[in-house]
Biopython code that builds the backbone (N, CA, C, O; Angstrom):
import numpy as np
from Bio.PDB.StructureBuilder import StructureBuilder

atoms = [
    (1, "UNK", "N", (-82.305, 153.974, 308.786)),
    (1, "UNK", "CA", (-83.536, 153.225, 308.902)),
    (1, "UNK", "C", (-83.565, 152.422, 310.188)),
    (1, "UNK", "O", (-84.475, 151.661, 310.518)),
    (2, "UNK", "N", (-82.297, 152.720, 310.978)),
    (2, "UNK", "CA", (-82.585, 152.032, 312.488)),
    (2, "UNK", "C", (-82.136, 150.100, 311.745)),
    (2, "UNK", "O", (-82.823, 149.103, 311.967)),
    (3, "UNK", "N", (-81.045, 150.134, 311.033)),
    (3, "UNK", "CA", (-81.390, 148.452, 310.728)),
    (3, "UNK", "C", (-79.745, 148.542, 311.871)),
    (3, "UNK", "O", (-78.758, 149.268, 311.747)),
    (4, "UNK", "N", (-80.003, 147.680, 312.710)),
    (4, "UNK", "CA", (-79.178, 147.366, 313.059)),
    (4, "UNK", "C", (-77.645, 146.347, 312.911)),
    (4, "UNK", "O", (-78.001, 145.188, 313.126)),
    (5, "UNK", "N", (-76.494, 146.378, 312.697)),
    (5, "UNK", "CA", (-76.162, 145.522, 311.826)),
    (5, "UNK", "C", (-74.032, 146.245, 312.425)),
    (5, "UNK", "O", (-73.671, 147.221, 313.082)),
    (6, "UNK", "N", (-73.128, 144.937, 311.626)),
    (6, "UNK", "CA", (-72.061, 144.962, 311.848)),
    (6, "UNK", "C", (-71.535, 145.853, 310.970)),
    (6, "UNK", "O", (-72.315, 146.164, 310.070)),
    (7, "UNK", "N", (-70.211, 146.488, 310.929)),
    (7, "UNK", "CA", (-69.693, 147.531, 310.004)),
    (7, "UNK", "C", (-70.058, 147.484, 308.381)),
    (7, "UNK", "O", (-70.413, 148.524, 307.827)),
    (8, "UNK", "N", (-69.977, 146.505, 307.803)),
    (8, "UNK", "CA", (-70.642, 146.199, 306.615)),
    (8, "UNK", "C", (-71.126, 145.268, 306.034)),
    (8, "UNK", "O", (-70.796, 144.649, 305.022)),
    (9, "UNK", "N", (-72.152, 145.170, 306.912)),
    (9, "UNK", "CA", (-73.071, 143.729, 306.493)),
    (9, "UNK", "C", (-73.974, 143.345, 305.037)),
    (9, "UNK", "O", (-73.846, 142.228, 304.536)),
    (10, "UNK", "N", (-74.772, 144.250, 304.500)),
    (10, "UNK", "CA", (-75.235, 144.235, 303.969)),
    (10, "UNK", "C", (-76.964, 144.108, 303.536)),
    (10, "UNK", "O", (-77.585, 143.799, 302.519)),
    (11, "UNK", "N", (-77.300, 144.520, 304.881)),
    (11, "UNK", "CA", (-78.970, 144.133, 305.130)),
    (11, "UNK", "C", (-79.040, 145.563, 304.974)),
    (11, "UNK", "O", (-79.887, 145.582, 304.081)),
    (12, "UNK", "N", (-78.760, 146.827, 305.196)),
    (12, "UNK", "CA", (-78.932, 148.056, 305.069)),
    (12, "UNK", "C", (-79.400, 148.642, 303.305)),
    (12, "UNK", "O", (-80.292, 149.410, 302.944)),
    (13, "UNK", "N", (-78.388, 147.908, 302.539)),
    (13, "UNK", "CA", (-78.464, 148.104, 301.522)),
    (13, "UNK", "C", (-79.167, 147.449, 300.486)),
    (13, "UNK", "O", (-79.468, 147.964, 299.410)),
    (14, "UNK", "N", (-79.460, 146.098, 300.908)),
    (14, "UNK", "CA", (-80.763, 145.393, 300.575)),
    (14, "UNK", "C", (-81.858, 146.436, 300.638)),
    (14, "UNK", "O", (-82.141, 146.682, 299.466)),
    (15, "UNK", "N", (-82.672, 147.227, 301.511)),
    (15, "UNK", "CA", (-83.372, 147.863, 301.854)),
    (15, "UNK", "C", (-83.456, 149.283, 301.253)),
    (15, "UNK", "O", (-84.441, 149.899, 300.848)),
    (16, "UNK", "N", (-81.846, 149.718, 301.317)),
    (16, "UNK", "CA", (-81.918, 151.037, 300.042)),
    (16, "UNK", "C", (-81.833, 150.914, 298.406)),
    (16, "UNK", "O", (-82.298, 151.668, 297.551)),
    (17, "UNK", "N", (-81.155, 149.827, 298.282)),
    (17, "UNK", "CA", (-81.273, 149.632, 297.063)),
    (17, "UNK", "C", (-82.340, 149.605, 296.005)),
    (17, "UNK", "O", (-82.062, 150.170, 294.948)),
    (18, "UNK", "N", (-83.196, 149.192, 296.093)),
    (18, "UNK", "CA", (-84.544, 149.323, 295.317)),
    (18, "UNK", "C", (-85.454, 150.603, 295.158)),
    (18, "UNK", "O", (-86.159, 150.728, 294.157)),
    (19, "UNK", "N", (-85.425, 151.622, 296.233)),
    (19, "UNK", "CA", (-85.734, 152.719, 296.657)),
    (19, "UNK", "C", (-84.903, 153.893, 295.749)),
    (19, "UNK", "O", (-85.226, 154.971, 295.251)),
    (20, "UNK", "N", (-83.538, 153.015, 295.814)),
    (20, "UNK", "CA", (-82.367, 154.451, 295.240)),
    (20, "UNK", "C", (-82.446, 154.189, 293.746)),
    (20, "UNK", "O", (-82.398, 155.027, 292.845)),
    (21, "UNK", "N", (-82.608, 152.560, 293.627)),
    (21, "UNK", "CA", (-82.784, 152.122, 292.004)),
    (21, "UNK", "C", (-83.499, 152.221, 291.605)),
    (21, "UNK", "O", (-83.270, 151.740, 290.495)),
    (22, "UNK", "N", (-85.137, 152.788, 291.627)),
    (22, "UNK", "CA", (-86.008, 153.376, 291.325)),
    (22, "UNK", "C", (-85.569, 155.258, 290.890)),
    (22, "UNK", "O", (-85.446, 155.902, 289.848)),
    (23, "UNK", "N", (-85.467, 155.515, 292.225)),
    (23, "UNK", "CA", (-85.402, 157.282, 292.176)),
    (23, "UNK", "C", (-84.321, 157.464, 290.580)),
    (23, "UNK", "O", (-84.662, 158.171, 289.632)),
    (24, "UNK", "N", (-82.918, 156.579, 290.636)),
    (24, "UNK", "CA", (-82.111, 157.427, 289.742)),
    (24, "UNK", "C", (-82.096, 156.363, 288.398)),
    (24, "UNK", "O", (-81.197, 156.534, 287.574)),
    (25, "UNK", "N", (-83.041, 155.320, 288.188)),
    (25, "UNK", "CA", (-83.410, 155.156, 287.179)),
    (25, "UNK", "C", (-82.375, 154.085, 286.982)),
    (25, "UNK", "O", (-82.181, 153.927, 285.777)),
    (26, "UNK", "N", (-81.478, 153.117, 287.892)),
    (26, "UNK", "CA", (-80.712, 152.446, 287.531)),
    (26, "UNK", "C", (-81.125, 150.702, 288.106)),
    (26, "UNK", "O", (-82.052, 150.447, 288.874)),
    (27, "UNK", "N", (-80.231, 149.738, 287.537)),
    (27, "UNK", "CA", (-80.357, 148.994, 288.188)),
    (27, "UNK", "C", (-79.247, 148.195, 288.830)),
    (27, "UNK", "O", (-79.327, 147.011, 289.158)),
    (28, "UNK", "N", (-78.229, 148.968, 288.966)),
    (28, "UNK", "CA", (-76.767, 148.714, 289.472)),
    (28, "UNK", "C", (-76.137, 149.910, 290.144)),
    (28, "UNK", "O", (-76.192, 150.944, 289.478)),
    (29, "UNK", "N", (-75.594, 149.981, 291.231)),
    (29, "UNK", "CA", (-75.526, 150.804, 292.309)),
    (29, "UNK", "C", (-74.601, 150.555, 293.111)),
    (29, "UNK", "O", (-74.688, 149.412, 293.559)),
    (30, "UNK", "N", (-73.434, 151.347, 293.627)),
    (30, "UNK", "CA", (-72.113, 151.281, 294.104)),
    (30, "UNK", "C", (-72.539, 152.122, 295.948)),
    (30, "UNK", "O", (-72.400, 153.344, 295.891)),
    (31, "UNK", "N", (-72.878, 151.730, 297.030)),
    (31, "UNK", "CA", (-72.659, 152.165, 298.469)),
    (31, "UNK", "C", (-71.647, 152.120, 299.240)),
    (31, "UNK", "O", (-70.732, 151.306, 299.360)),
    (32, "UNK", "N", (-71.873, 152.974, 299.697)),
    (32, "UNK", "CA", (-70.626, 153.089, 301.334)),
    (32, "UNK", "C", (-71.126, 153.414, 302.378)),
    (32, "UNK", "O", (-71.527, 154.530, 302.710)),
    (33, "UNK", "N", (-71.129, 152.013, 303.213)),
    (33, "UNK", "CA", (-71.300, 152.406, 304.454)),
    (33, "UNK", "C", (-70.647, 152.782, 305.564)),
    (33, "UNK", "O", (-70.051, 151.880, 306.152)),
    (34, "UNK", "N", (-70.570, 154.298, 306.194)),
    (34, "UNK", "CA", (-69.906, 154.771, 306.552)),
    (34, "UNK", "C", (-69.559, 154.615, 308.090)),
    (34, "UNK", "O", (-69.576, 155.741, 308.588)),
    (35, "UNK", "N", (-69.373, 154.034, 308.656)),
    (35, "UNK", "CA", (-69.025, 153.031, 309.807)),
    (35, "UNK", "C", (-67.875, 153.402, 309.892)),
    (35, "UNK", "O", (-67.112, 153.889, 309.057)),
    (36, "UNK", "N", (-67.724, 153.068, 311.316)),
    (36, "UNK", "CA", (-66.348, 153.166, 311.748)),
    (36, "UNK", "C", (-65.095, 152.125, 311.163)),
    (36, "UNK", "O", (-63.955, 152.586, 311.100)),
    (37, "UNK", "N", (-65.359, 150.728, 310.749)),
    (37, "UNK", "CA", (-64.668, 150.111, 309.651)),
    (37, "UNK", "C", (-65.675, 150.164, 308.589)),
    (37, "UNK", "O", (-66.212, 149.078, 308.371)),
    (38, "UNK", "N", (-66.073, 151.161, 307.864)),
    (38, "UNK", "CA", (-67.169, 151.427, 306.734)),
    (38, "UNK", "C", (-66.350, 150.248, 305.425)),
    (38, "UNK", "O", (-65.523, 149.392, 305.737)),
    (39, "UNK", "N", (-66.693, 150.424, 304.426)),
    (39, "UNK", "CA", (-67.140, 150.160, 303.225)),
    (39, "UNK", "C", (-67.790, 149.421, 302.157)),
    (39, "UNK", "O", (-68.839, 148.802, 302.329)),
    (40, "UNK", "N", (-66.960, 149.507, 300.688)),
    (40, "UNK", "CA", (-68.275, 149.673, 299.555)),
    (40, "UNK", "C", (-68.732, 148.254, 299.254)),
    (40, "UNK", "O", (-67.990, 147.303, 299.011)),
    (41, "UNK", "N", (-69.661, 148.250, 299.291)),
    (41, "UNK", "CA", (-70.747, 147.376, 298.744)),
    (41, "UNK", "C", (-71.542, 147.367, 297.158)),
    (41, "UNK", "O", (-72.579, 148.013, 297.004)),
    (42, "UNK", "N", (-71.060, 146.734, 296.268)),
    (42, "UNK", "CA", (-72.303, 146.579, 295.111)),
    (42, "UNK", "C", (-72.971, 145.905, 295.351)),
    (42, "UNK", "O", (-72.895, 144.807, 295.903)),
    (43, "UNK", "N", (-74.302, 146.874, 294.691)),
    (43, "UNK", "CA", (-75.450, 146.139, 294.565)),
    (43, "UNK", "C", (-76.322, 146.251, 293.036)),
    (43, "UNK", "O", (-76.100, 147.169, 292.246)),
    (44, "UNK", "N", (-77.348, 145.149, 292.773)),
    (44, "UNK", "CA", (-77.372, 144.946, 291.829)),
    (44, "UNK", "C", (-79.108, 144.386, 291.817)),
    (44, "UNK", "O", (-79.393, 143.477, 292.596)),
    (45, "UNK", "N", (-79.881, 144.796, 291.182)),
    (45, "UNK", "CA", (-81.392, 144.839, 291.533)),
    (45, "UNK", "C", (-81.879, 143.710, 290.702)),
    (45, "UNK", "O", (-82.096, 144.055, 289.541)),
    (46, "UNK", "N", (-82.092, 142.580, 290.935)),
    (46, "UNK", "CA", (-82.426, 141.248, 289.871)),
    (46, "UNK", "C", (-84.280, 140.683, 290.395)),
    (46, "UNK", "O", (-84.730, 139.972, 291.293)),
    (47, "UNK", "N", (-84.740, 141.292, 289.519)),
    (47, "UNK", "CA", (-86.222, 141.123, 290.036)),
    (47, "UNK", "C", (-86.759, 141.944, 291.347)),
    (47, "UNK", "O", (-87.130, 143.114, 291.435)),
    (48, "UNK", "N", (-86.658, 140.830, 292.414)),
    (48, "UNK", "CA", (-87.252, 141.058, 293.430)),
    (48, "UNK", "C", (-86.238, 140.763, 294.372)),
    (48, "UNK", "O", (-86.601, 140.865, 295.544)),
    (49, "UNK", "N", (-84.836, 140.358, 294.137)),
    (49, "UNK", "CA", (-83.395, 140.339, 294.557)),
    (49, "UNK", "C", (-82.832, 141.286, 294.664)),
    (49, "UNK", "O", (-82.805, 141.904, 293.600)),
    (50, "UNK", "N", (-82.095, 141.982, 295.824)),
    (50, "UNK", "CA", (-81.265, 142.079, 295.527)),
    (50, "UNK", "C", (-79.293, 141.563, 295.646)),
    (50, "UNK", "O", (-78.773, 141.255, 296.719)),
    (51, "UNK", "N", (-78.650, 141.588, 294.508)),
    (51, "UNK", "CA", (-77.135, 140.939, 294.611)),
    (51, "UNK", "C", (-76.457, 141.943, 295.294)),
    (51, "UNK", "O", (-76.502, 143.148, 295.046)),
    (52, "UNK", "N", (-75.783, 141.339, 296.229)),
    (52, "UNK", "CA", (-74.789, 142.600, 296.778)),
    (52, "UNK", "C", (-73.136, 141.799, 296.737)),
    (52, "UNK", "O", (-73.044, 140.641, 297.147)),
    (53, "UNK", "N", (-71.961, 142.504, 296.238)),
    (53, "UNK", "CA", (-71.288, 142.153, 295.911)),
    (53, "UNK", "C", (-69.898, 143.091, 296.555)),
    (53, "UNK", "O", (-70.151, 144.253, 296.871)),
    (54, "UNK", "N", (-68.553, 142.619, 296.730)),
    (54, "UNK", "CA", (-67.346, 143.380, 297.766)),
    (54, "UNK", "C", (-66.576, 142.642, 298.306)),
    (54, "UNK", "O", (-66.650, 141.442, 298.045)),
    (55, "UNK", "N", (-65.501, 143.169, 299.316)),
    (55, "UNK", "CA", (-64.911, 142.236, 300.038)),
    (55, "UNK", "C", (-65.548, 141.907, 300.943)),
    (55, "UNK", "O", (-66.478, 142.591, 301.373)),
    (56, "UNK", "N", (-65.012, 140.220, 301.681)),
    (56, "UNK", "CA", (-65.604, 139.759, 302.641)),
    (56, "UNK", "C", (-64.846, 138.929, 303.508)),
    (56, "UNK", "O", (-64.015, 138.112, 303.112)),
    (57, "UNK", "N", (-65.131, 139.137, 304.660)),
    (57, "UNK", "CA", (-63.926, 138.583, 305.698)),
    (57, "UNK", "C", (-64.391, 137.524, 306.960)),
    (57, "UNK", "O", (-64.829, 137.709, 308.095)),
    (58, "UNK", "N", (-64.084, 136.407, 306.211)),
    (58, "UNK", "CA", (-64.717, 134.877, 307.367)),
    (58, "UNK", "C", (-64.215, 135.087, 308.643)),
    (58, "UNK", "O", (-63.023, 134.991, 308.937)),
    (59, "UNK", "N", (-65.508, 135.500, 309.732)),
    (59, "UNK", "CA", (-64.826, 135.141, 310.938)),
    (59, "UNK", "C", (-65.522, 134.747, 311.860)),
    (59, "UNK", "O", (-65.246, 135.124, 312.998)),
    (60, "UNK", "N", (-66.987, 133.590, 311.555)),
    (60, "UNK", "CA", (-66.672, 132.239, 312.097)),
    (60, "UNK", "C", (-67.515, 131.572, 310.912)),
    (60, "UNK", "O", (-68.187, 132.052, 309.999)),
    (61, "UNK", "N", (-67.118, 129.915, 311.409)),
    (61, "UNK", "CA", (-67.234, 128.929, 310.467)),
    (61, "UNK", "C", (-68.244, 128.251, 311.178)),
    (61, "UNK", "O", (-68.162, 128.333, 312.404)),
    (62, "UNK", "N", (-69.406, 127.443, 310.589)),
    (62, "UNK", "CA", (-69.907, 126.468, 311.535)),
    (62, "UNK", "C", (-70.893, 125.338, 310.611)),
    (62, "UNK", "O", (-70.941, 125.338, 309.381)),
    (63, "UNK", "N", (-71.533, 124.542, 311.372)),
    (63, "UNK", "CA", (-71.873, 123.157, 310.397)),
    (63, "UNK", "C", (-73.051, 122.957, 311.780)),
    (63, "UNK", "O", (-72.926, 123.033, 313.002)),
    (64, "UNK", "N", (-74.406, 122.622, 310.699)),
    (64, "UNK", "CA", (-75.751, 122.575, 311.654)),
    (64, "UNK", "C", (-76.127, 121.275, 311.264)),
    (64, "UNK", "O", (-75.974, 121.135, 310.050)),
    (65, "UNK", "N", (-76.588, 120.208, 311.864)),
    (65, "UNK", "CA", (-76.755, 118.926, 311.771)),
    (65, "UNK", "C", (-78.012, 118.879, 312.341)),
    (65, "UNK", "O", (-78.593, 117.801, 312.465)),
]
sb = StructureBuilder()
sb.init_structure("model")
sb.init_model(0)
sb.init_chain("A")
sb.init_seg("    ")
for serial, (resi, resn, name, xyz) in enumerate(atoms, 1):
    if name == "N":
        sb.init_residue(resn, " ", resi, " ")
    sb.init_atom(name, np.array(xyz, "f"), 0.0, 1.0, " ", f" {name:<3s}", serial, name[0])
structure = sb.get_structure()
C-alpha cells in the first residue's frame, strides 16, 4: 500500500487488518511483515481500533514539556 514505515512498525497492519478481518470472517489475526528484520505482529479488531500486539524494542526515549 506504499505505507512507508521501519521493519515492523505497525501502521501497515492497522490498515490491513480490518480489510483481512472482514474477507476471512475473523476478528483476531496473526501478520508478518516480511522485511529485512521482518516480524509477527497481532492484531486484534476492537470496534473501530485496531490492537496490535508482539515484541518491541525501545530505541529512543524522550519527554515533551
Amino acid at each position: 500500500m506504499g505505507v512507508n514505515e521501519d521493519p515492523v512498525t505497525g501502521s501497515a497492519h492497522c490498515c490491513l487488518a480490518p480489510y483481512w478481518g472482514q474477507k476471512l470472517g475473523r476478528d483476531t489475526l496473526l501478520g508478518y511483515q516480511a522485511s529485512k528484520r521482518g516480524g509477527l505482529v497481532r492484531v486484534q479488531l476492537n470496534g473501530e481500533r485496531v490492537l496490535l500486539g508482539g515484541q518491541a524494542v525501545t530505541v529512543m526515549k524522550g519527554e515533551l514539556l
